[in-house]
N, C-alpha and C positions, 0 to 999 in steps of 0.2 A: 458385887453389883450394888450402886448407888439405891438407895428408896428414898422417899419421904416421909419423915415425923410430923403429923400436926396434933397439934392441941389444939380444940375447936372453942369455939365459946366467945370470939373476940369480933366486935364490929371494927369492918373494914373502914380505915377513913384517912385519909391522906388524895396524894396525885404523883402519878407516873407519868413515864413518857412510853409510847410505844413504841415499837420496831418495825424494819420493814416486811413487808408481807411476803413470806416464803412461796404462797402459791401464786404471787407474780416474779416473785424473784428466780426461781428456777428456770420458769421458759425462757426470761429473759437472760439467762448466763447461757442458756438455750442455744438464742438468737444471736450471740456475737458469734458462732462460731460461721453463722453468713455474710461477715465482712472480710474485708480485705487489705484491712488494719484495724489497729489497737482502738479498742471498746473499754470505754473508762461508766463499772456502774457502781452505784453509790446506795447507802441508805439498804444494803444487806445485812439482815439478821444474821447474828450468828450462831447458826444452828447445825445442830449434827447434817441435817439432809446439804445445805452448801456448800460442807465442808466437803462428803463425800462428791458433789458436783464438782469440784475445784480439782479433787483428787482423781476422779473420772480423766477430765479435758489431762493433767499431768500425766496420766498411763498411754493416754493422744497422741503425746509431743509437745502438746499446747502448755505451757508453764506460765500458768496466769503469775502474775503481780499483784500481791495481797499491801495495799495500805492503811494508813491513820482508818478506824471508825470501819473497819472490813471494806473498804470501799478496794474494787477488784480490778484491772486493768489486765485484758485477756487481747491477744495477739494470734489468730487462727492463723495466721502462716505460717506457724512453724507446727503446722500437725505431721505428726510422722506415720499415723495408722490409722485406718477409720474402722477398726475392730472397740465397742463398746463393752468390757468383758463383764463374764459372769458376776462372778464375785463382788462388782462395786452394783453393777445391776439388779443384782438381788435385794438390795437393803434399801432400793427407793426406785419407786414405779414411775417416779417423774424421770429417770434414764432416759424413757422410751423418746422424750421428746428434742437427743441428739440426733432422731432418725430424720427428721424432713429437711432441717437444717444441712446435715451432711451429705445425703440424695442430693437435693438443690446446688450445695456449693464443691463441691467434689465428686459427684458422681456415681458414687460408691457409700454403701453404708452396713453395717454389720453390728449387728444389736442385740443384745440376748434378751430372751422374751423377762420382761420384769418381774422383780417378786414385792416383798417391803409394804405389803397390806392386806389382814385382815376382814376386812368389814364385807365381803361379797366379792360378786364376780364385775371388773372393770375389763372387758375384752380389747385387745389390741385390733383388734381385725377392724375395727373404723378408719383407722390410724392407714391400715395399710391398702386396705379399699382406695380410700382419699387417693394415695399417691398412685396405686395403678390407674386411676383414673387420670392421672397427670402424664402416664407413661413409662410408669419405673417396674422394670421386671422385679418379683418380689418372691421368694425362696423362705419357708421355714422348714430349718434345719437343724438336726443337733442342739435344741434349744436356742437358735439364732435363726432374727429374722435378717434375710441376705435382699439389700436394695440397692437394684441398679439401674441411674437415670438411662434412657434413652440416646442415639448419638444425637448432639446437639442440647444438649440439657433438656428438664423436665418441662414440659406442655401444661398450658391455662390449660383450665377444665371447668364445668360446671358438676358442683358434687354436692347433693343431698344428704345428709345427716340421718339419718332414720332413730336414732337415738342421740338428743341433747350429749355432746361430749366436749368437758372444759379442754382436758387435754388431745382429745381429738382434732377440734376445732383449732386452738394451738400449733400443732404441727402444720396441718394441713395450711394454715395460714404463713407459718415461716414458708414452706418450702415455697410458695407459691410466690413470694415475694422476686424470686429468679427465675421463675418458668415464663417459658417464652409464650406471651399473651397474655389476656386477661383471664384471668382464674375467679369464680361465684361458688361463695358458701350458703349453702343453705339449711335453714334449721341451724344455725349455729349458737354456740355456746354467748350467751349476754354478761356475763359476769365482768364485775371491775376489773380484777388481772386480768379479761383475755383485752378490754381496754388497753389497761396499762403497755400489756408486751406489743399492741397495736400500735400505741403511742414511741413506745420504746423504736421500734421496725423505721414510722417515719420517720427520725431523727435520724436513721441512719441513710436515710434516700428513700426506702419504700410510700412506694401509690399505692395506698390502703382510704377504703370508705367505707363507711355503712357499720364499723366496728361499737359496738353497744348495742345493735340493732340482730333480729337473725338473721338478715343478708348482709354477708362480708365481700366486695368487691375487692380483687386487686388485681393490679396494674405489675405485670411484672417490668423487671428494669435488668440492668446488663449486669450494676454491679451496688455493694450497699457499702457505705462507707462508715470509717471509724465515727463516735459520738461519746458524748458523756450524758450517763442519764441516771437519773433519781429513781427507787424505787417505790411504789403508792405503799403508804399506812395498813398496816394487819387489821380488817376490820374482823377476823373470828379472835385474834386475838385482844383488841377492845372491847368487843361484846362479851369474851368468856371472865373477862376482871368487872362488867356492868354487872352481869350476872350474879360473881360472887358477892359484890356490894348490896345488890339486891337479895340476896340469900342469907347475909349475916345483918340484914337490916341497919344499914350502913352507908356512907357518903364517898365517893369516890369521884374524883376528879382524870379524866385522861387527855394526853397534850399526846403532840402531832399525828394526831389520826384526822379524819376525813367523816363529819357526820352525812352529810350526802349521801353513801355509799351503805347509810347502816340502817334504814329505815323501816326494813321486817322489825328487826328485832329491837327498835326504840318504841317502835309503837306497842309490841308485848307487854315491853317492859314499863311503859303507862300503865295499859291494861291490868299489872302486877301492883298498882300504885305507890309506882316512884316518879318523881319529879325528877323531868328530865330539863337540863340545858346544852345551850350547843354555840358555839363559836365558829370561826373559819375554819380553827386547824383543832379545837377542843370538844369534846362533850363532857357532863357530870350528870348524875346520878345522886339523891339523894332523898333515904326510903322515910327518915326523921322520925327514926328509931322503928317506925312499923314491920309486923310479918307481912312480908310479900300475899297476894292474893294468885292463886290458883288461875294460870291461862293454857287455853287451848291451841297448837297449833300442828300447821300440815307440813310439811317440808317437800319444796318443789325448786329445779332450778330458778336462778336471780332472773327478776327481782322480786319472788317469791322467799316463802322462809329458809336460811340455808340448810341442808343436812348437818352442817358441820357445826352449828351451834344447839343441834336436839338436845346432844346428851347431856348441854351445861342448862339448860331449863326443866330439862326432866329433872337435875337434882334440885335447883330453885320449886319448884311444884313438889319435890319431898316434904322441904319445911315449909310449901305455903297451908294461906288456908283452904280448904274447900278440895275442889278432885281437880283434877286437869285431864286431859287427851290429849298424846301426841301420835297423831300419827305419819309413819317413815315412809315416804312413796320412792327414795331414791338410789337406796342399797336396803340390800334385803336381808342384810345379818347384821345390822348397826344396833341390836338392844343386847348389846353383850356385856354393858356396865351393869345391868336391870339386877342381874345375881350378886352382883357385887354389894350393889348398894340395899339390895333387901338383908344382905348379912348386917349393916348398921340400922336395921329397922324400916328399911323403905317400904312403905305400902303402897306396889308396882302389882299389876295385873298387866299382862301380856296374851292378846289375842293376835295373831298373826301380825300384822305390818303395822297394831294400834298398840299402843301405854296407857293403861288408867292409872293414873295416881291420885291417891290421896294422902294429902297432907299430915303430916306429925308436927307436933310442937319443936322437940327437938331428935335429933338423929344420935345412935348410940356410937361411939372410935370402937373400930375394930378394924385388922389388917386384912384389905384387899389388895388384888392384881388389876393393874389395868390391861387391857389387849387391844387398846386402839389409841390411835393421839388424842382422840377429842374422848372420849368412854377414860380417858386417863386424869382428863381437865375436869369433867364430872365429878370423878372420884375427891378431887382435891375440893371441889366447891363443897361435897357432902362433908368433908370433914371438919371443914374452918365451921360448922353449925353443928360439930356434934358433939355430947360429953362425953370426956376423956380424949387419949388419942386412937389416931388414925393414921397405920403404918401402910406408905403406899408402894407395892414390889411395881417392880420392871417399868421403872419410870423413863427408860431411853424411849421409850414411845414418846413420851411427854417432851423431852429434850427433844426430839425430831421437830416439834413445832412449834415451842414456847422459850424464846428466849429469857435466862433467868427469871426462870415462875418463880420460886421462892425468895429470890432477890426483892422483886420486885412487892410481893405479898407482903415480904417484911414492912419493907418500907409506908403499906398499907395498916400495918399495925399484927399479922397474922401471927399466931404460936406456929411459925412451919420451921425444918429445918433438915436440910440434906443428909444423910449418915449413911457410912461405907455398912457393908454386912458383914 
């Protein structure tokens, strides 16, 4: 099993390019499977979780068309089974979201309840609330959820959210795109990717409104047609390389992302004082040799602070100065990096759903585990700031959502380096 070697001690300083953002790209490999021709998407990371998505639609029938730059070309007419099986289900919880899609465009849908994450409990039962509320008989069984449209396909509905859900929100919005009438989200998920696979949906025919907003209107239609579409810029993945620039007191430049989208966490990172800039498609970061200062933040869905970038500021507030408070409002077992990183010296206090830290000059390499994708990106930010190295186990987490982190780090200047066990 692969881990990661760092040797800490080196300010970050170069510029990268980003990739595209995994948690819009999944719904949207998602969403071709509701057309009725070939869907050309582009600008996909190449990351363990798409690969298994690609591998999924293959066990389907559906044999996507992989070219130049991962750019994918998916043909749902030739699905042969609408069984989603166990085995690829398990190792990513975004599976769930072939259910609305395949209910809506087939009629039939057959799902094994997800596994593939750690951090708390993410209930399906929104997911399938949503579509009974559209009309879809809904069975769990055997570890599979069993959905069956309606005669005449799935029914507009007005459906309340009672709990913010990105991938709830998601399905319920694919499927909805072929139910007969107008279908109202309410309370729904605001974030960029449910954006994105909104944007992605009208390109292919879908009458969607109100998407960045929490009322999502749509219009359903007869049928959605093939497109070619771009996937939006990883903003947790530009924020978690801001972060370590800011951590290793360091200058970083990042090309094709999207500063618009990143605005919690640029303003922190002021707050931290680094000089921040920002272009169309650029932002940089530059600390000018300074230790980051100690900030406080909440985590709440967008466009509040994200969850997914806690755990890479809890390590920046390790080595800053002063104390910091983080606290978690949105999964309720996300401080699972906190023991890891006290084994390199962190001075972490954990009171229920709150982090006090306070700051160390510098952090000692010692080998930790990570147990989550983003509690993995932590771990590696703690390292590039600590003396000695920092050996990182069970880093397929880390691959699940970082395309070439140590590639890229290199090129930043970092001591990291991949090694077999």
């Amino acid at each position: 099993m692969d881990k990661l070697m760092i040797t800490g001690g080196n300010r970050l300083d170069g510029e990268i390019r980003i990739s595209g953002a995994k948690n819009s790209a999944l719904p949207i490999l998602a969403a071709t499977l509701l057309a009725d021709e070939a869907v050309t998407i582009c600008n996909l990371p190449h990351l363990h979780d798409i690969t298994t998505m690609i591998e999924l639609f293959g066990r389907m029938g559906v044999q996507p068309v992989v070219g130049d730059k991962l750019n994918v070309e998916v043909n749902p007419t030739s699905i042969t089974t609408l069984v989603a099986p166990y085995e690829l289900v398990k190792t990513m919880r975004a599976s769930i979201l072939v259910l609305g899609p395949m209910v809506a465009h087939f009629g039939y849908a057959e799902v094994a309840l997800p596994g593939g994450c750690a951090i708390g409990s993410r209930p399906v039962d929104l997911h399938i609330r949503g579509l009974e509320a559209m009309g879809a008989e809904i069975t769990v069984e055997g570890g599979y959820i069993k959905a069956k449209a309606p005669e005449g396909g799935l029914r507009g509905a007005h459906y309340f959210f009672d709990t913010v859900s990105v991938t709830g929100t998601e399905n319920i919005l694919m499927a909805a795109t072929l139910a007969r009438g107008q279908t109202v989200i309410q309370n729904a998920a605001r974030e960029p990717e449910v954006v994105d696979l909104a944007e992605c949906l009208i390109a292919m025919g879908a009458q969607i409104r109100g998407h960045g907003t929490d009322t999502i209107t749509v219009d359903g239609v007869e049928r959605l047609h093939g497109a070619t579409y771009s996937v939006m810029p990883d903003r947790i993945e530009t924020g978690t390389f801001l972060v370590a620039g800011a951590a290793t007191r360091g200058r970083v430049k990042l090309k094709d992302t999207d500063p618009s989208i990143l605005e919690a966490f640029l303003l922190k990172l002021e707050e931290a004082g680094a000089q921040i800039d920002t272009g169309k498609n650029w932002v940089s970061l530059d600390m000018k040799g300074n230790r980051p200062r100690a900030v406080n933040l909440r985590t709440a869905p967008y466009p509040a602070f994200p969850t997914d970038m806690q755990a890479q500021f809890m390590a920046m507030n390790a080595v800053a100065e002063g104390t910091g408070t983080v606290i978690e409002t949105v999964f309720e077992n996300r401080f699972m990096h906190v023991q890891e990183m006290s084994r390199m010296g962190a001075q972490i206090q954990v009171e229920g759903n709150t982090a006090i830290i306070t700051g160390v000059e510098r952090l000692k390499g010692a080998p930790v585990m990570a147990t989550d994708l983003r509690a993995s990106a932590s771990l590696v930010i703690a390292g590039l700031w600590a003396d000695g190295d920092t050996l990182v186990d069970r880093i397929y987490h880390i691959d699940r959502g970082y395309e070439c982190i140590e590639e890229k780090l290199q090129m930043l200047g970092a001591g990291i380096r991949r090694v077999s066990a």
